[in-house]
C-alpha angles and dihedrals in degrees: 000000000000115000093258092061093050096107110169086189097057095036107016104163118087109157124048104250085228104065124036125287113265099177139023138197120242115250127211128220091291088046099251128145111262113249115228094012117106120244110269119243123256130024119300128265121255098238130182104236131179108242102204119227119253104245100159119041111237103024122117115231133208116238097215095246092157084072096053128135134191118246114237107193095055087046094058090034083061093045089051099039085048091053096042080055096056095050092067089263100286114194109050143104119268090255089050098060091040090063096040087054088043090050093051107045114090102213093052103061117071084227118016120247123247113243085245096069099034083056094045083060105038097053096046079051093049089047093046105032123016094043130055120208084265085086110089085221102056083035092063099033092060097043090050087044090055099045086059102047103039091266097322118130106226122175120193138201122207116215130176110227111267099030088100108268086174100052087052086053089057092050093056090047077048102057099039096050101054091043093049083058103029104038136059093186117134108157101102105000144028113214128198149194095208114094141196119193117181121209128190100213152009089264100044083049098050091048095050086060084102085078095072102099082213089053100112084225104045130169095239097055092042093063114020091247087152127055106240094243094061105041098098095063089057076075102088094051103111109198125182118207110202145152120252087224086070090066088063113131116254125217096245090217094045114206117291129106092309090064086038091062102039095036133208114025121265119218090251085057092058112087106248124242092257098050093049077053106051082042095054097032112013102122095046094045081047093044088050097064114182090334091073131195127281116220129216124197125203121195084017096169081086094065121078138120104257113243092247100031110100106153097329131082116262131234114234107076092234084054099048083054099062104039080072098054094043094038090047090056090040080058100059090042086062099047073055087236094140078083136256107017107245126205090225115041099010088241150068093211121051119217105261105209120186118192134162086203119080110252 
């Protein structure tokens, strides 16, 4: 086809989603696929890109992507993850490798997964479970990771909308679980069966609620996440599914004549982080003993700790919102019910963040 015919908008699929891209089209400054030009050779490189704020409805923006750069980091995580695949996953427990060979085999899913969301598991598995902080690359993904979340690991995948965020969820749920009860190994990862999963909203939580294992349309048996054989034990995984907004500090003498006669609320009369905690989540995080609970955001571009905000609640009302959702997870950082303290990183579970908008 001769460059002239090449028309992303009108066909806009090059690669199969099950096996890994092997060409891309080139964007322009809006990010859109240039029309005329032939696809480019090769995935495309993770870059860090400024995504402008939308100041005047109904202008288009341009994203910057003059000033992009390549990370690094991500580019050298794929190179690694493809290679550790290649070696057959070494590593790993026993369950662990059961479920990536069940993941990746075509005939065994009810309906086969897309090479996205094998790769976003894998890697959070390769980062977890098959390298130790010995390797540079964990090693600066966590500290970055730290300087930027007041001392929380948080690991993100990002996930275009449509490629299946929800299923890799599941996988994870998946993973942790069946090791949890099929594994004793500690030496370079903890693994649960008590879950978290933030929503931003009434909607997104309502539609996570495939996550239950006892929701008739899970998202397991929907897809054959789990070998037959093993499904049972998904059983014992006990997720919450909750919105961050329900983590919001109450006033703890509420707002009838009392607050009428002493006025304004002190800060001794706002329920603390870690009492909104124990009220939302006590009985899981009690449930969950020294194994602690991992906890999953979704949207979790939504969740940051605001430039200006420490200890104290910030101005600007996206920014209030997310001082609950951060200071909600920091708190159970601190209860150390992200599981076993650890001297590094201050806890046993990262943070898994999954997010379609870049972060």
């Amino acid at each position: 086809m001769s460059k002239a015919g090449w028309d992303p908008a009108t066909d806009p699929i090059l690669c199969s989603p099950y096996d890994p891209p092997d060409r891309h089209w080139a964007l322009d400054d809006f990010g859109r696929a240039e029309r005329g030009k032939a696809p480019i050779a090769g995935r495309r490189q993770p870059v860090n890109i400024s995504v402008p704020e939308d100041q005047k409805a109904g202008r288009q923006q341009i994203m910057g992507l003059n000033d992009r750069k390549v990370n690094q980091t991500v580019q050298k995580i794929r190179a690694e993850v493809a290679q550790w695949r290649a070696d057959n996953y070494q590593g790993i427990t026993a369950t662990t490798r059961r479920l990536l060979q069940h993941w990746t085999d075509p005939q065994a899913m009810k309906h086969r997964l897309f090479f996205a969301q094998v790769e976003a598991a894998e890697t959070l598995i390769w980062l977890r479970e098959a390298t130790t902080r010995q390797n540079p690359l964990r090693r600066e993904l966590e500290a970055e990771a730290r300087k930027h979340n007041d001392g929380l690991v948080r690991l993100c995948a990002k996930m275009a909308t449509g490629t299946g965020k929800t299923a890799v969820m599941g996988m994870v749920i998946t993973w942790q679980t069946l090791n949890a009860a099929r594994s004793t190994r500690t030496r370079n990862v903890q693994h649960t069966d008590r879950f978290v999963v933030f929503a931003p909203g009434h909607t997104v939580r309502e539609r996570l609620g495939v996550l239950l294992p006892s929701n008739p349309n899970n998202v397991y048996d929907d897809m054959g996440i789990v070998p037959h054989d093993m499904r049972s034990m998904l059983n014992r995984a006990k997720v919450r599914i909750v919105n961050f907004q329900a983590f919001t500090s109450k006033d703890l003498i509420n707002d009838g004549p009392a607050r009428k006669l002493l006025g304004k609320a002190r800060s001794e009369d706002i329920e603390t982080w870690e009492a909104a905690v124990r009220r939302v989540l006590g009985d899981l995080i009690a449930s969950a003993g020294r194994n602690g609970v991992c906890v999953i955001n979704d949207e979790a571009h939504h969740c940051y700790l605001p430039p200006e905000q420490k200890r104290a609640r910030a101005d600007k009302d996206e920014d209030r919102r997310a001082a609950v959702w951060f200071n909600t997870i920091r708190a159970l950082r601190d209860m150390r019910a992200l599981g076993r303290s650890d001297a590094q990183s201050g806890q046993a579970h990262p943070v898994l963040d999954f997010s379609a908008t870049p972060l």
